[in-house]
C-alpha positions as CSV (number, residue, x, y, z in Angstrom):
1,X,-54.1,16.3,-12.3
2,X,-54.7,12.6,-13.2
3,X,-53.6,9.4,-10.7
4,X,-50.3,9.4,-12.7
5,X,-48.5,12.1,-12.3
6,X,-47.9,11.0,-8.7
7,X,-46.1,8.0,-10.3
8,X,-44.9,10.0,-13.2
9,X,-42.7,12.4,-10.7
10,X,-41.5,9.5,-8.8
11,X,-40.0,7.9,-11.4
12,X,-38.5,11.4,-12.8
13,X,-37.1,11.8,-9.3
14,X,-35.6,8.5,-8.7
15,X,-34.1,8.8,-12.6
16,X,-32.7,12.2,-11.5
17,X,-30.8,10.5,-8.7
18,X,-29.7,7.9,-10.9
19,X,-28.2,10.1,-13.2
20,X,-26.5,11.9,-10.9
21,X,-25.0,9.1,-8.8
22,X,-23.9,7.6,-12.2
23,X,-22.3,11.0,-12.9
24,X,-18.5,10.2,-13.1
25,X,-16.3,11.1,-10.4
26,X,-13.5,13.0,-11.0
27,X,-10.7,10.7,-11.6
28,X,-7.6,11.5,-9.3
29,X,-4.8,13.7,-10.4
30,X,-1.5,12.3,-11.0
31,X,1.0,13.3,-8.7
32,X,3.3,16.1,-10.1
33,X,7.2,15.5,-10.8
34,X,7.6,17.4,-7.7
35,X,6.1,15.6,-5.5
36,X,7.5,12.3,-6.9
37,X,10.9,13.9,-6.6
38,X,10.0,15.0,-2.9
39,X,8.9,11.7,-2.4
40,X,12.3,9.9,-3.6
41,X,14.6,12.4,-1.3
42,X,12.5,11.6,1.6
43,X,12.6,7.6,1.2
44,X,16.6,8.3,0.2
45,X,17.1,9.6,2.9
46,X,14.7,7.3,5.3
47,X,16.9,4.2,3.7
48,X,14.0,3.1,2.1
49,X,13.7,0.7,-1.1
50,X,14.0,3.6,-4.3
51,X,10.9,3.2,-7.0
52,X,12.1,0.8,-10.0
53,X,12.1,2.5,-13.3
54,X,10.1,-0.6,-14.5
55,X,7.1,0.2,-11.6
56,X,4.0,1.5,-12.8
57,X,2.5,4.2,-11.0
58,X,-1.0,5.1,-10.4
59,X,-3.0,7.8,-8.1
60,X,-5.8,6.4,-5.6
61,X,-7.6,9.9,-4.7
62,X,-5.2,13.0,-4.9
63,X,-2.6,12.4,-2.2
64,X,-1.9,8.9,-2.8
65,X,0.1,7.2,-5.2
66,X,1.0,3.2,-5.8
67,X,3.5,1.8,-7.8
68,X,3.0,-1.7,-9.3
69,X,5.2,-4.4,-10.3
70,X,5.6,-5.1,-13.9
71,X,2.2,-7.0,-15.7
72,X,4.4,-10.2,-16.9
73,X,4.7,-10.3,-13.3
74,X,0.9,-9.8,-12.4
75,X,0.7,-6.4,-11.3
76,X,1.0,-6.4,-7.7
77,X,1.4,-3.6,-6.1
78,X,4.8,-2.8,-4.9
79,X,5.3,0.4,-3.2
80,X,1.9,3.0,-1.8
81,X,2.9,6.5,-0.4
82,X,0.5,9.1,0.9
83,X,1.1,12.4,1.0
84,X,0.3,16.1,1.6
85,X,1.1,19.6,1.4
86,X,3.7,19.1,3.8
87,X,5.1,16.9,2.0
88,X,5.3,12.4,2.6
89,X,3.2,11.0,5.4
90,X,4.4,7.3,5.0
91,X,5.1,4.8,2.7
92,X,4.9,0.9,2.6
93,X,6.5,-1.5,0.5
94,X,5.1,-4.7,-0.5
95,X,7.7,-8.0,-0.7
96,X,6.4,-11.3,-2.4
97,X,7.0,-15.1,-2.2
98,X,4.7,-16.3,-5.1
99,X,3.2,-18.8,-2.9
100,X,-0.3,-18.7,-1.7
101,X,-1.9,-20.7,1.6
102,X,-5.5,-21.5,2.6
103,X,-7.0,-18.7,4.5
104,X,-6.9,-19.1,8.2
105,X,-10.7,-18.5,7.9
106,X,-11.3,-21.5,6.0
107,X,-13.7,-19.2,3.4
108,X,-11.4,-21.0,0.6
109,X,-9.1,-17.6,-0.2
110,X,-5.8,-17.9,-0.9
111,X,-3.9,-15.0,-0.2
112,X,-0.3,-14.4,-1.2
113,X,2.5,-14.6,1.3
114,X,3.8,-11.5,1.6
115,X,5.1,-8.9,3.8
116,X,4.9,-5.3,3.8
117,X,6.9,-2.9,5.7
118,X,5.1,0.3,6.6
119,X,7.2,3.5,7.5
120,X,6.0,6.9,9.1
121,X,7.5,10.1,7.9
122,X,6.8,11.6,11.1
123,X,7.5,9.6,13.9
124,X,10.3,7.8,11.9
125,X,8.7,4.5,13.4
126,X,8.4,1.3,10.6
127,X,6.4,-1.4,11.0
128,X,6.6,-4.7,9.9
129,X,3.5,-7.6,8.7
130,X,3.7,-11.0,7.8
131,X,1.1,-12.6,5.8
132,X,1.8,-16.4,6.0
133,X,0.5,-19.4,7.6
134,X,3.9,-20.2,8.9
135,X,4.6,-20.0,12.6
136,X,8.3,-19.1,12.7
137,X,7.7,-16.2,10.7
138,X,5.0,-14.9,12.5
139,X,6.9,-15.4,15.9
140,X,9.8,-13.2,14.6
141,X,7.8,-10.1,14.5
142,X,7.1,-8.8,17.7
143,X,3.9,-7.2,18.8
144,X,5.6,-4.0,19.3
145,X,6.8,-3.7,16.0
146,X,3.7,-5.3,14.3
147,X,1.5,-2.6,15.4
148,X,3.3,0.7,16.6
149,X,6.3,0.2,14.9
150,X,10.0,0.7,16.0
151,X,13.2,2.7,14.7
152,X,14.3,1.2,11.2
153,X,17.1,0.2,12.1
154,X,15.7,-2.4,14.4
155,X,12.3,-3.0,11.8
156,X,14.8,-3.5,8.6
157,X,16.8,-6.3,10.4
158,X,13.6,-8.4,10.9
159,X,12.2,-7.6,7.8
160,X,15.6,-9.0,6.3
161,X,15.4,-11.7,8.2
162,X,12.1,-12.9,7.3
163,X,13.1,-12.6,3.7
164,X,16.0,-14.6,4.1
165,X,13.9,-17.4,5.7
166,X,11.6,-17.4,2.5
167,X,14.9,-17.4,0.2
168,X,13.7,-14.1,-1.7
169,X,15.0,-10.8,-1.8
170,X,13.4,-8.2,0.4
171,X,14.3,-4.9,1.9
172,X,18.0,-3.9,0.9
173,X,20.2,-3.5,4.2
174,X,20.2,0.2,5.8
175,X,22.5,2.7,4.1
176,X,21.9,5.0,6.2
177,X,19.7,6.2,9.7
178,X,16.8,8.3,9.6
179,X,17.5,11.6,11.4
């Protein structure tokens, strides 16, 4: 054995890795027609904001699914749901201004103003998050339903109202009450 076959097999070792964790990963599954359909009764029946027909969907891992706004209108997402065997875990919909604002971290970001409404299957419990730089807003959500959540028929009305303040559409009123 000659002084390079040490180096020889370290190099055929750390290629060997290489090619494996370059190896693709298998790319998600889109979610069946049943699930989707599973999906729609539960957020029908929830009150929640139906998928547009103009939304394009896309699986993150296999029990996830996004929807995303049309491109001309530059493909942010809209709508996320997780699910299982069980059927949906919880959904969140995404509501946009088209305005940006410095980051409060002064890193020079500018995120969108938004707000996203986050609903639990299970506990029947929606949340509600502001992303702005404007005070007012920010005091209308409570910390209560910022982080745990309360019944959507008390989320949806803030929600609304926080859209109204920004002058766009948001969350549809309540058809109906979750069981």
């Amino acid at each position: 054995m000659n002084a390079r076959s040490p180096v020889a097999l370290i190099f055929l070792a750390v290629a060997s890795v290489g090619i494996v964790a370059c190896a693709p990963i298998d790319s998600p599954q889109q979610p069946s027609a049943q699930v989707l359909s599973q999906l729609e009764v539960a957020r029908t029946h929830a009150g929640l904001r139906p998928v547009s027909p103009d939304w394009e969907v896309e699986a993150i891992g296999n029990s996830t699914v996004r929807w995303f706004y049309p491109r001309e209108s530059g493909r942010d997402v809209a709508k996320v749901a997780m699910y299982n065997n069980n059927g949906p875990i919880c959904e969140e919909d995404y509501y946009y201004t088209g305005r940006t604002f410095p980051a409060p971290d002064g890193d020079g970001d500018t995120p969108p103003e938004q707000l996203t409404v986050h609903y639990d299957y299970k506990t029947h419990l929606c949340s509600v998050e502001p992303i702005t730089d404007d005070p007012t807003v920010q005091a209308m959500v409570s910390k209560q339903l910022f982080h745990y959540g309360l019944p959507l028929n008390q989320a949806m009305p803030v929600a609304q109202a926080i859209m109204r303040k920004w002058g766009t559409n948001g969350p549809a009123p309540l058809k109906q009450s979750p069981p």
